[in-house]
C-alpha positions in Angstrom: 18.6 -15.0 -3.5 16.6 -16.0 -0.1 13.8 -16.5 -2.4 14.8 -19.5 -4.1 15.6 -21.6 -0.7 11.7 -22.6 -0.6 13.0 -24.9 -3.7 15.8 -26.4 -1.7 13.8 -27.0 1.2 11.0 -28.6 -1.0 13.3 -31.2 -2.6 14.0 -33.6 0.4 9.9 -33.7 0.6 9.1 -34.4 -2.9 12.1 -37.0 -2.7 10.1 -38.5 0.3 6.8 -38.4 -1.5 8.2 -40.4 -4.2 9.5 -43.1 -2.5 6.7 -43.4 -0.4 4.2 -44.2 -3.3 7.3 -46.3 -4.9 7.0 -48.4 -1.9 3.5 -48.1 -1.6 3.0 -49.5 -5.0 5.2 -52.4 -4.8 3.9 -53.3 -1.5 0.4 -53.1 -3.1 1.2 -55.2 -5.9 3.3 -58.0 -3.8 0.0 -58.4 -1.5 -2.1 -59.1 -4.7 0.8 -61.5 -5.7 0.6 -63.6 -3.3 -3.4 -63.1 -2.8 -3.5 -64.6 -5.9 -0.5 -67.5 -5.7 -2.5 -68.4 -2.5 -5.8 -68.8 -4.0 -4.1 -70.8 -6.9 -3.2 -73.1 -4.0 0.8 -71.6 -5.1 1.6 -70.0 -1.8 -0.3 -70.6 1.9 -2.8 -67.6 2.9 -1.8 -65.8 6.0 -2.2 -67.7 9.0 -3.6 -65.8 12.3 -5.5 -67.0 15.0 -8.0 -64.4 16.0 -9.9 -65.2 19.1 -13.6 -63.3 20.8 -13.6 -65.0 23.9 -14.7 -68.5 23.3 -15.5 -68.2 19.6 -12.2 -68.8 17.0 -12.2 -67.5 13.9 -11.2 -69.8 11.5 -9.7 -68.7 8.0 -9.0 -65.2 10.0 -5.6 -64.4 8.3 -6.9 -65.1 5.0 -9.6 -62.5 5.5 -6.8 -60.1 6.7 -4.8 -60.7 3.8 -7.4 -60.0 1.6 -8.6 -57.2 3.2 -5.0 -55.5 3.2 -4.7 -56.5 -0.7 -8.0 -54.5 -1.2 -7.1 -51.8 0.7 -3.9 -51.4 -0.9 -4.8 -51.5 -4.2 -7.0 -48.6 -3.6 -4.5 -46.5 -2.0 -2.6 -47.4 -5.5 -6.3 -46.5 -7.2 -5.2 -42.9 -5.5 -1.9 -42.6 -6.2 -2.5 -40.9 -9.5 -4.7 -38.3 -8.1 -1.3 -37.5 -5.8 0.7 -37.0 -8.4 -1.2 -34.3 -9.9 -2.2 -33.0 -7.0 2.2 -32.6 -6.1 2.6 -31.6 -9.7 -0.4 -28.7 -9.6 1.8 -27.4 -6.1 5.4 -27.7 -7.5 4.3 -26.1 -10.7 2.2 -23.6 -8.7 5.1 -22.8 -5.9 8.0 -22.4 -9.2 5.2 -19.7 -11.1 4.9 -17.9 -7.7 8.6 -17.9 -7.5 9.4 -16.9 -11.4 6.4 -13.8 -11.0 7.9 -12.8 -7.8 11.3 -12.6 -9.4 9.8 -11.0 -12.3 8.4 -8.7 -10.3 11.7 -8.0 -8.6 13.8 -7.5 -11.6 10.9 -5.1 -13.6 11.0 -3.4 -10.1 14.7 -2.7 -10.6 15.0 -1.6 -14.1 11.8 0.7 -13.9 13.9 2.3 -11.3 16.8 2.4 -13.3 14.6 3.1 -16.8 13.1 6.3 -14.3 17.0 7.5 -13.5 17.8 7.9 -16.9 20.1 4.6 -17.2 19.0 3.9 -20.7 19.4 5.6 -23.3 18.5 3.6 -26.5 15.3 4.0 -28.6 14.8 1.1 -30.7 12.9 -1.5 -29.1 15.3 -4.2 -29.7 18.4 -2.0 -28.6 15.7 -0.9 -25.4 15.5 -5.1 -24.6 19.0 -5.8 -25.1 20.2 -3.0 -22.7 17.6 -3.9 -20.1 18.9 -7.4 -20.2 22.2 -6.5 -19.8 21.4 -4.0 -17.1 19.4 -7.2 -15.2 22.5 -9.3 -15.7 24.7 -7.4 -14.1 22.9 -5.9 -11.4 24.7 -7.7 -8.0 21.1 -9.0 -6.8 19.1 -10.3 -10.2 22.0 -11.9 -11.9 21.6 -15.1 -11.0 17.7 -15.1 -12.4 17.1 -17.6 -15.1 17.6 -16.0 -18.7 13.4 -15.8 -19.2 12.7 -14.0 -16.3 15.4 -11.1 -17.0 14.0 -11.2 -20.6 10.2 -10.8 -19.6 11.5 -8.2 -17.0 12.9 -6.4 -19.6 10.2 -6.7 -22.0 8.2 -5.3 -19.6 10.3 -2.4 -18.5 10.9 -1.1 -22.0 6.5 -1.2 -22.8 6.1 0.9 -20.0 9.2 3.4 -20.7 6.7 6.2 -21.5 5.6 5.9 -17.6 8.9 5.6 -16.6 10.1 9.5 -18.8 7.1 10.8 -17.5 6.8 9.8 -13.8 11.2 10.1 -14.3 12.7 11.3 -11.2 13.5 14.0 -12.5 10.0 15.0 -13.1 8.8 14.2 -9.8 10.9 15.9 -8.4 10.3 19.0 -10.1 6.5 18.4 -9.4 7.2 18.2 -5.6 9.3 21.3 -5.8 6.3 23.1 -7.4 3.7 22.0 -4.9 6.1 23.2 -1.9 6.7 26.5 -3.9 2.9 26.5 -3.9 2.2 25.3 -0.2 5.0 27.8 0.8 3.0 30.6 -1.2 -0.7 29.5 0.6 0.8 29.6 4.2 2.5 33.2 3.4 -0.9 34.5 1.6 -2.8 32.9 4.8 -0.3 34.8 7.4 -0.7 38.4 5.3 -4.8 37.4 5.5 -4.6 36.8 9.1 -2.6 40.1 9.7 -4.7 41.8 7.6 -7.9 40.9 10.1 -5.7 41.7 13.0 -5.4 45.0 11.6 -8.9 45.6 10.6 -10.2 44.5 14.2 -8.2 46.7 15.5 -9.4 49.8 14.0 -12.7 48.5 14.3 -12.3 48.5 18.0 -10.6 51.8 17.8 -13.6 53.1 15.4 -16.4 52.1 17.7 -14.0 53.7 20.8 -13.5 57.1 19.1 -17.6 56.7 18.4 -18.0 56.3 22.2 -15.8 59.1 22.7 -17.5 61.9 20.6 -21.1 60.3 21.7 -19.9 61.2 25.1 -18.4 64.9 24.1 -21.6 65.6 22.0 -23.8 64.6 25.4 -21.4 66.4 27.4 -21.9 69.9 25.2 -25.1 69.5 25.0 -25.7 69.4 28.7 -23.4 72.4 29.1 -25.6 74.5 26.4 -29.0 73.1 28.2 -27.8 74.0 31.4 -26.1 77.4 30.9 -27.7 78.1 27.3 -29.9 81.0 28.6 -26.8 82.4 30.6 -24.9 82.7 27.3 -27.6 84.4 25.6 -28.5 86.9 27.9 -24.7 87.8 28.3 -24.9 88.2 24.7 -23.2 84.7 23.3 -25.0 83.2 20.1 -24.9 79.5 19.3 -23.7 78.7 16.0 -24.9 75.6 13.9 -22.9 72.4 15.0 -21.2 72.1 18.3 -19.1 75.2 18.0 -19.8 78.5 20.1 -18.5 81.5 19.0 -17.6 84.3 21.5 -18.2 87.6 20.6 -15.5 90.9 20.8 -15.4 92.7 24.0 -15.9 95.7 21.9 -19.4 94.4 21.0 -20.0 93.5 24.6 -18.9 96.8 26.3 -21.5 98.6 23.7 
């Protein structure tokens, strides 16, 4: 998997850091041999002329040598401290790498474990199957045997999320809720129909109002302005708007 080529990459490095404290070491501890043979009058000390314009230093190189010892021995001093320090990042990059796998193959088999793919209830049969499932699956199987297992340990403790957030399931949930949106838009259309409607025959209310307002001002005008006419040509007024006309037989007497 492209996951695991961090490793490769990292091996020519820790390769390099090990020989370089190898060499650092033995350099360290052949500087401190022969500080010491040359103090024992064994081997000569370093010989360097060092030179500050007119003034020589004398006994220059041995100061150098020792000064090189000293400082190597405490980059040695150090060298423990680096080891842990490379061991804490190599053991922290491999457990980022095994939870990121585990994570990967639980991914995969609560996937499968929410499709229905297994369908044993024991625990130890629910395992077994899971790890089989893992092993064969074209982009997990070449996981290391304890991270398909702890995949699969985990995927069967939560199979009770799995049957109940199933695929199955949510699909049927997402059916109801569009059933239900589907319902609130149509009830929301008949509403806003409904208010048409009523505006409507408000507006044609309030007109038929205006009209009989202006009929009833209308009448009443006529009766005020040709009441008296009526009368003395023998009409009577009725209560309400309506006048009633009486026979000509009634009106010739």
């Amino acid at each position: 998997m492209p996951r695991h080529a961090p490793i490769t990459a990292a091996g020519p490095t820790r390769w390099l850091n090990v020989t370089a404290m190898i060499v650092l070491g033995a350099a360290a501890f052949a500087a401190l041999g022969a500080t010491i043979a040359g103090a024992l009058d064994l081997l000569p000390f370093l010989t360097l002329e060092l030179r500050f314009g007119d003034v020589v230093f004398a006994g220059a190189g041995m100061a150098v040598q020792i000064g090189v010892t000293i400082l190597l021995l405490c980059l040695v001093a150090a060298l423990p401290a680096m080891g842990r320090v490379l061991a804490l990042e190599r053991s922290h990059r491999t457990f980022t790498l095994t939870m990121a796998d585990v994570a990967d193959a639980y991914r995969a088999c609560h996937a499968a474990d929410r499709r229905g793919v297994f369908t044993l209830a024991s625990e130890f049969d629910a395992v077994k199957e899971r790890i089989t499932y893992l092993r064969t699956h074209p982009d997990l199987g070449n996981l290391e045997p304890d991270v398909i297992e702890t995949a699969a340990q985990m995927s069967q403790a939560s199979r009770m999320l799995a049957e109940t957030y199933s695929d199955e399931n949510v699909a049927r949930a997402r059916d109801f809720l569009r059933h239900r949106q589907e319902e609130i838009a149509l009830f929301e259309e008949r509403i806003e129909c409904a208010l048409a409607a009523g505006h409507e025959l408000r507006r044609h209310h309030e007109r038929l109002e205006v009209e009989e307002s202006v009929i009833e001002s209308r009448l009443a005008r006529l009766e005020e302005e040709f009441g008296d006419l009526l009368r003395g040509l023998g009409f009577k007024a009725r209560r309400g708007n309506v006048v009633a006309i009486p026979a000509k037989v009634k009106a010739a007497e």
